[in-house]
C-alpha positions as CSV (number, residue, x, y, z in Angstrom):
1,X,81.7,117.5,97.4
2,X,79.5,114.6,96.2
3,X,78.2,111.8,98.5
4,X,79.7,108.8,96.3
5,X,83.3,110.4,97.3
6,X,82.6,110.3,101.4
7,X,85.4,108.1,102.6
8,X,85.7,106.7,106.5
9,X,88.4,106.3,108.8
10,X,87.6,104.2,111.9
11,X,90.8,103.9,114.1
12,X,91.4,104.2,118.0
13,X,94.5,106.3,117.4
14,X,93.7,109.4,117.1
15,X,96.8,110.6,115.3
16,X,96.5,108.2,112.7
17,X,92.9,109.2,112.3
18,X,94.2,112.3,111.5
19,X,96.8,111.5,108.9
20,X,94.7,109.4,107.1
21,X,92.3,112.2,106.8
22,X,94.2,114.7,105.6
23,X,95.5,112.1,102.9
24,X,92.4,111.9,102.0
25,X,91.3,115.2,101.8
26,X,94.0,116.5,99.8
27,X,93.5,113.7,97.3
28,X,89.9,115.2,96.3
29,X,87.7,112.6,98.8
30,X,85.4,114.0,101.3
31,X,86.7,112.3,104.9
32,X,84.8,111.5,108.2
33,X,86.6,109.6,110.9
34,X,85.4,107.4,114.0
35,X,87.4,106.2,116.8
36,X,85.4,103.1,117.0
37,X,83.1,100.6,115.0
38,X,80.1,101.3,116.8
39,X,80.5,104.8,116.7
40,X,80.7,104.7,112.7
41,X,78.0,101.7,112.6
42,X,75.6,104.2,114.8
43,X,76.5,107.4,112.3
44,X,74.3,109.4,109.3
45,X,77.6,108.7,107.4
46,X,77.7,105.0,107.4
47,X,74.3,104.8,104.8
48,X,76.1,107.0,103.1
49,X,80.4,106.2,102.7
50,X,81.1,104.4,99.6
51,X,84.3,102.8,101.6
52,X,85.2,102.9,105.2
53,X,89.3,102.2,106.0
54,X,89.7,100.6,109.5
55,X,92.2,99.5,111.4
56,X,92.0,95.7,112.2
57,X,92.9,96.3,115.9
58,X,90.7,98.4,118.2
59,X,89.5,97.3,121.5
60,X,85.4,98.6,121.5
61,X,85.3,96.2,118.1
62,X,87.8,94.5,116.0
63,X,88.4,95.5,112.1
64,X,86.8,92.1,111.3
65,X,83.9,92.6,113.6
66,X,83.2,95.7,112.5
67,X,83.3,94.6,108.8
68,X,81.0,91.6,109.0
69,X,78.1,93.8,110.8
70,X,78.8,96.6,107.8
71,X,78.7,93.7,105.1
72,X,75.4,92.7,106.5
73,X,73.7,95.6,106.4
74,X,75.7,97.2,103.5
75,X,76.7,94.3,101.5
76,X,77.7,96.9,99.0
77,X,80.6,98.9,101.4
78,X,84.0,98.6,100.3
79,X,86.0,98.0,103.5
80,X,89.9,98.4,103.2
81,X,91.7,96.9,106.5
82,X,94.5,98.2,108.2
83,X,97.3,95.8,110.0
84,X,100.4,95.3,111.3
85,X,102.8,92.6,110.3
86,X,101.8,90.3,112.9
87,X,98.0,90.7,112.2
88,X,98.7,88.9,108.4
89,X,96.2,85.8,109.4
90,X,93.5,88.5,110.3
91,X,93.6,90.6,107.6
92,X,93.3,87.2,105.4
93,X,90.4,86.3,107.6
94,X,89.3,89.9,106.7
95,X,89.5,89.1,103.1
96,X,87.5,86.0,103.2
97,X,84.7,88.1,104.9
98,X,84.7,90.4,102.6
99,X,87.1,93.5,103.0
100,X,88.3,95.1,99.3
101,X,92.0,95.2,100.4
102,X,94.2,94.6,103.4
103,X,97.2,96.6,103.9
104,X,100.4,96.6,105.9
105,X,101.9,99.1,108.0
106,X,104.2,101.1,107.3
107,X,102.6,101.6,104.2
108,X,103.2,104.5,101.8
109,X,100.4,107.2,101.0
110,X,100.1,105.9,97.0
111,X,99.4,102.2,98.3
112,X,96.6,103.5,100.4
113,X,95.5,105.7,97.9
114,X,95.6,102.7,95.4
115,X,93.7,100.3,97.7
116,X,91.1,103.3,98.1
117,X,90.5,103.9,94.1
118,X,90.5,100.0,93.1
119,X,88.1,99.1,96.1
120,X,85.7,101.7,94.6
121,X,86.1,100.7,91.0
122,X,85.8,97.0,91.6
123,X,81.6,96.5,91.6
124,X,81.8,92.7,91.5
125,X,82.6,89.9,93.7
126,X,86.1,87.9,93.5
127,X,84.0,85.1,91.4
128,X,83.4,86.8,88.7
129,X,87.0,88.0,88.3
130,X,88.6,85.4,85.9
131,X,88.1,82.2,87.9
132,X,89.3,80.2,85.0
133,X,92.5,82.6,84.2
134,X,93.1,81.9,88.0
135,X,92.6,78.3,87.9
136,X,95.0,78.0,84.9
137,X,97.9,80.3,86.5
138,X,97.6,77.6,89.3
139,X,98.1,75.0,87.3
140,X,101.3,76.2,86.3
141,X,103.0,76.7,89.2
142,X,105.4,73.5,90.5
143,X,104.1,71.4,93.7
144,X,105.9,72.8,95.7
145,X,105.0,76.8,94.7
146,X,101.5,75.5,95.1
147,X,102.1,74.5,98.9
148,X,104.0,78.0,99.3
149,X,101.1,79.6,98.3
150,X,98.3,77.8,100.3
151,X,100.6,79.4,103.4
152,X,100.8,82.0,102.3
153,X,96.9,83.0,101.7
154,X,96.5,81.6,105.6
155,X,98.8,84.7,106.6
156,X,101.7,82.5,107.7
157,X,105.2,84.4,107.2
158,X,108.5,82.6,105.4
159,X,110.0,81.3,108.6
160,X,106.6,79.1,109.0
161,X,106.6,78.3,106.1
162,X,109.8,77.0,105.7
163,X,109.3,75.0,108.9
164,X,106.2,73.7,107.8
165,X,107.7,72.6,104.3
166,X,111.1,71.7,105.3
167,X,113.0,74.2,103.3
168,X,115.1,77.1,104.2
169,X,113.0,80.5,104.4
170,X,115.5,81.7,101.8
171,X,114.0,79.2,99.7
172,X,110.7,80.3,100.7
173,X,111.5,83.6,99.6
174,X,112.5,82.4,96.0
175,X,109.0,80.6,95.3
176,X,107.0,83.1,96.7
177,X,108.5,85.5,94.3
178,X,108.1,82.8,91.3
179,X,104.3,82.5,93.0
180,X,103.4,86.4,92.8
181,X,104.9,86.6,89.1
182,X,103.4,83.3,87.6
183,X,100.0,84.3,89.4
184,X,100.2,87.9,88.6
185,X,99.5,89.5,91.4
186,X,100.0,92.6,93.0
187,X,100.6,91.9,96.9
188,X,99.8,89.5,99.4
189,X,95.6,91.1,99.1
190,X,95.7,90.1,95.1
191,X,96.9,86.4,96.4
192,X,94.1,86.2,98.4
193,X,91.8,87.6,96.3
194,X,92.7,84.7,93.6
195,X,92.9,81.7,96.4
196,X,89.2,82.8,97.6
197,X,88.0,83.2,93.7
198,X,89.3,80.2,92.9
199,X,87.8,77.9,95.4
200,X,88.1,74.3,95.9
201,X,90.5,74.5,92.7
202,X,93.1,75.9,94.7
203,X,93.1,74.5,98.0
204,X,94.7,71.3,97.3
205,X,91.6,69.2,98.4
206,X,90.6,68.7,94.8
C-alpha cells in the first residue's frame, strides 16, 4: 500500500488503538499505532504518515503537546484530535495550533472517516479558505448570535453561555443553530476553522 496512505493512531488505550485501526484498515489506509507521543515522535513512521489521529488526553504527552512538536518539525502533518465532551476548550486550543479537525466522542465511524479524507485533501492553511466569504457571513448574523459564537469557538458549552449572556440555554441552543446555518458550517471544528481564518474581524475587538 503507498506511503501517502500511512495513517497514525496515538492513544493510551489500547482498545481504542485497536478500533481505530481496524477502521482504518478496512477503509483502504495503511494504519500504525502508538501508545504515546514520544513513541510516535521517536518512530520511522512519523517522517513518513500523511495524518496522525491522537487522542487529546494521554498522560506521557498531551494531544496538544504532541501536536505542536509534530507541527514544528512537520509543518505539513495533518493532525485530527480526539476528545471527550469536557475537553471542548482543548480541542479548540488544538485548532488554533494547528490540528485539521477535532472530534467528539462517541463519534460514529463515517465522521472519523470524514475528518481523515478532508484533513488530507485540505493543502492550505485556514487563511486562504474564503476569509472574505467568512467575514461577510459574520456580518450577518444579529449581536447577539455574534456573542454566541465567540463562546462557542472558546469551547464553552450552552449552560455557560447562557450564564455568561443572560439568556436561557434553551435560547442558546436556538442561536447556535441560527449561527451554524448562517455560517455554513459543518460542526463545532468548521466554527473554529472560520473564527481563526477570520481574525481580528471576528473577535469583536474590531
Amino acid at each position: 500500500m503507498a506511503v501517502d496512505q500511512l495513517i497514525c493512531v496515538v492513544d493510551d488505550d489500547e482498545p481504542a488503538r485497536k478500533s481505530l485501526s481496524f477502521l482504518l484498515s478496512t477503509s483502504g489506509f495503511w494504519p500504525a499505532s502508538f501508545e504515546s507521543g514520544p513513541a510516535f515522535l521517536d518512530s520511522k513512521e512519523f517522517s513518513q504518515c500523511r495524518c496522525v489521529i491522537a487522542d487529546v488526553r494521554m498522560p506521557d504527552m498531551s494531544g496538544i503537546e504532541l501536536l505542536r512538536r509534530a507541527k514544528t518539525k512537520r509543518p505539513d502533518l495533518c493532525v485530527v484530535i480526539i476528545t471527550g465532551h469536557g475537553d471542548v476548550p482543548l480541542a479548540v486550543e488544538a485548532m488554533k495550533a494547528g490540528a485539521a479537525d477535532f472530534i467528539e466522542k462517541p463519534y460514529d465511524d463515517e465522521r472519523l472517516l470524514a475528518a481523515v479524507n478532508q484533513a488530507l485533501a485540505n493543502t492550505g492553511s485556514p487563511e486562504e479558505h474564503g476569509r472574505h466569504d467568512i467575514v461577510e457571513r459574520y456580518g450577518r448574523l444579529s449581536q447577539r448570535e455574534q456573542e454566541v459564537m465567540r463562546s462557542l469557538v472558546k469551547g464553552n458549552p450552552n449552560k455557560v453561555i447562557g450564564h455568561e449572556l443572560g439568556i436561557s440555554a434553551r435560547t442558546v441552543e436556538i442561536h447556535r443553530a441560527h449561527v451554524m446555518t448562517k455560517m455554513q458550517a459543518k460542526n463545532l471544528a468548521d466554527l473554529v476553522r472560520m473564527s481563526i481564518a477570520g481574525g481580528a474581524a471576528l473577535s469583536g475587538d474590531s
